[in-house]
N, C-alpha and C positions, 0 to 999 in steps of 0.2 A: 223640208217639204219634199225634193227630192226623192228621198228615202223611201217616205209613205207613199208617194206618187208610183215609183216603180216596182214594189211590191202589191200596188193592188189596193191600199187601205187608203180608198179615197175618202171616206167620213174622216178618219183621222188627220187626215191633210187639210180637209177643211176646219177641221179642230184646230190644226196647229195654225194654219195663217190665218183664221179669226183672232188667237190668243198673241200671234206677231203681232197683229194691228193693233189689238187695246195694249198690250205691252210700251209696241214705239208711243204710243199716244200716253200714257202712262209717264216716261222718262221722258217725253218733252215736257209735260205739265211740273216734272222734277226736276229737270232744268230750266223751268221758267224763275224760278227762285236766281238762279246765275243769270238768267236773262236780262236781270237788270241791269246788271253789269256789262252784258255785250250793248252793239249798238244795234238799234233797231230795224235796221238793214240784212245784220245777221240772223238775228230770230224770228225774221218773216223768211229769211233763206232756208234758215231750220227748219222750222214749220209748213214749209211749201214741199222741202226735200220729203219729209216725214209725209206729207200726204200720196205725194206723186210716186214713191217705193211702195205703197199699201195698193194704189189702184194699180202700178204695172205689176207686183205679185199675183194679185186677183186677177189681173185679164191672162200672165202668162195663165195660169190653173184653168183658167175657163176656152186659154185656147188651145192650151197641151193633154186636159185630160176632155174628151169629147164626150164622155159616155157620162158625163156625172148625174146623178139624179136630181131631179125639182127642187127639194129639198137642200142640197147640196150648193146648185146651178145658184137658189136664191140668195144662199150664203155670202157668195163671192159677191151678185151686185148687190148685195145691200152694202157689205165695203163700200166697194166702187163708188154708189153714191151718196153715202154718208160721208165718205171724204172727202168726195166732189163738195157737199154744201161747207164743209168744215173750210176746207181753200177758199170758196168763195168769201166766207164772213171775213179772213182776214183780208182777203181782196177788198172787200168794199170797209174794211177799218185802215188800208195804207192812205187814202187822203187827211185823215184824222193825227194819225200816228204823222205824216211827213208835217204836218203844220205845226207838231209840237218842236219847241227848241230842243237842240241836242246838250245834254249836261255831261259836262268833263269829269272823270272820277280821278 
């Protein structure tokens, strides 16, 4: 992002950290396959990490490039809180998830 950032090709920038976010959100949903395997402590760590890197990308872009347009500006908070609601749901499934017993592989 960088890159596009400082030459000036800010649509492109928002192009590429729209396609970071479904990308990371992409290879969690392909490591939830492994995720069976981790403990469930981990893949809410995952999952929370994978959110909170998509909204600090979006807000650095929304606070480093100022001039960006409407079009552009809505890009990023649509990230912002569409990950926001994504963390919330597993926030409100950790009572669920801690009440299930933990299985030994």
């Amino acid at each position: 992002i960088d890159y596009y950032v400082r030459y000036g090709n800010h649509l492109r920038a928002a192009t590429v950290a729209a396609h970071l976010s479904r990308l990371g959100r992409w290879i969690a949903r392909l490591a939830g396959a492994e995720s069976a395997s981790q403990s469930p402590v981990n893949t809410v760590a995952d999952r929370f990490a994978n959110g909170l890197a998509a909204i600090r990308s979006s807000a650095e872009v929304l606070r480093d490039i100022p001039d960006l347009d409407d079009e552009e500006r809505a890009l990023f908070v649509a990230i912002v809180l569409e990950e926001e609601r994504r963390l919330a749901r597993v926030l409100k499934a950790l009572p669920e998830l801690a009440a299930k017993p933990l299985v030994s592989r």
